[in-house]
N, C-alpha and C positions, 0 to 999 in steps of 0.2 A: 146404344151405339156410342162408342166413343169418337173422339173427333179424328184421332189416327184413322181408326178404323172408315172414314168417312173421304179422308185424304188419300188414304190408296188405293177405294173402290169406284172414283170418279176422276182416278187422275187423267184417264186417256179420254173424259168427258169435254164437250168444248165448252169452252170459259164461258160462252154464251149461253150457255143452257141456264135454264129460270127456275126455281127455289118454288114450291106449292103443298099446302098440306091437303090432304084431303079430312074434311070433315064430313060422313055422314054419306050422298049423293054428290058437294059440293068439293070442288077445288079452290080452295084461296090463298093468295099469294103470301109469298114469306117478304117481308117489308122490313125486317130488323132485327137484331139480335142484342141478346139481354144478358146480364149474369146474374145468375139468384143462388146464394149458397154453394157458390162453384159448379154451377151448371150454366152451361150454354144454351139458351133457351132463346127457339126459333120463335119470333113473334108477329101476328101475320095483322093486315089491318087493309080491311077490301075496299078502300076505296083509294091506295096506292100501289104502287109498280113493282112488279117480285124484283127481288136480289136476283140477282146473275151470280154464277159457280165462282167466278173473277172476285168479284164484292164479296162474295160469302168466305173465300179464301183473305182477302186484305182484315176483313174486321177482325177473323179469330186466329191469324198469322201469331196474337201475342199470347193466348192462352196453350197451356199446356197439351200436348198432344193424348193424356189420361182423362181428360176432362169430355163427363157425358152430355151427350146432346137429348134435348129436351123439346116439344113444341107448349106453346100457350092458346090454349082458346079459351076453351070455360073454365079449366085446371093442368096444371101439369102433367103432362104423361111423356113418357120415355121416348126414344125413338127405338123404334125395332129393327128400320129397312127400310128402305124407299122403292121404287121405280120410275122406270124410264119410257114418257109417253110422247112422242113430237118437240124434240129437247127441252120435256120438260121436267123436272126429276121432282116427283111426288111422294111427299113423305106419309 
C-alpha cells in the first residue's frame, strides 16, 4: 500500500483512531515510524502507546505520497490492507 493510497482511505477516519498490527492471534500497537530504503516502515514496541491517525498523519506529512508502507516485527512485510475494529485500524 502506498502512503497516498492510505491518505485517502482513512481520510473520513477520526484523528483519534489508533494504529495496531496484528501479528498471528495478537494486536500490537504501532509506536513509531522508520525509513529503510525509502520505505515507510510501521514499527510497533508493546510496551508503548499506538500512534493515533493525527500522529501518523504529522510524522509522514514530509515523505513522498509514492512511498510504500511497510510493518516491522520479525522482517519486513509489505502492507496489504487494514481494518477497522472499535477505532481501531488494524494492519
Amino acid at each position: 500500500m502506498q502512503l497516498s493510497d492510505f491518505y485517502i482511505s482513512t481520510r473520513d477516519l477520526k484523528l483519534s483512531s489508533s494504529l495496531f498490527i496484528e501479528n498471528k492471534k495478537n494486536i500490537i500497537p504501532v509506536t513509531d515510524i522508520k525509513i529503510n530504503n525509502g520505505k515507510i516502515l510501521l514499527v510497533s514496541n508493546i510496551n508503548q502507546v499506538a500512534l493515533n491517525l493525527n500522529q501518523f498523519y504529522k510524522k509522514t506529512k514530509k515523505y513522498d505520497l509514492n512511498t510504500e508502507l511497510y510493518f516491522y516485527l520479525n522482517s519486513i512485510s509489505p502492507i496489504l490492507g487494514y481494518r477497522i475494529d472499535n477505532h481501531k485500524i488494524i494492519f
